[in-house]
N, C-alpha and C positions, 0 to 999 in steps of 0.2 A: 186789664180790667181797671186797675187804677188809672190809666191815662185817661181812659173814656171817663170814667166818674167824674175825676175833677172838671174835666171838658165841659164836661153837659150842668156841673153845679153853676159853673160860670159863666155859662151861657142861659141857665133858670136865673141865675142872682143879676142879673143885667142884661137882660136879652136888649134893650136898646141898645148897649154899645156891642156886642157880639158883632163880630164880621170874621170873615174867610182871614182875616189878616194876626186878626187877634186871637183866631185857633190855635195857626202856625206858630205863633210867638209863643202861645201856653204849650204848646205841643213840643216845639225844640226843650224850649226850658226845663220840662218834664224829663224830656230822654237825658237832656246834659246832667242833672240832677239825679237820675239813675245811673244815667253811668259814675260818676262821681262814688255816689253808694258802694257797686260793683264792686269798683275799682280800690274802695278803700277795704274791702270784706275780704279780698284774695290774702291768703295767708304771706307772711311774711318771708322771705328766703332766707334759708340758712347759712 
């Protein structure tokens, strides 16, 4: 749900430069950026 949100703000906030190209870049950036999150929330080993 967040991925689409921000997708679709960014594509309302600039629909002239929007392309297929600039999805994918905001789309990886998103996942890397979640996993990052993730990956920093896993509890620590003891």
């Amino acid at each position: 749900v967040a991925k689409y949100a921000l997708l679709e703000t960014i594509k309302e906030g600039i629909p002239e430069m929007w392309s297929a190209d600039m999805k994918n870049a905001w789309g990886e950036a998103f996942d890397q950026l979640a996993s990052a999150i993730k990956a920093e929330m896993k509890p620590a080993s003891a």
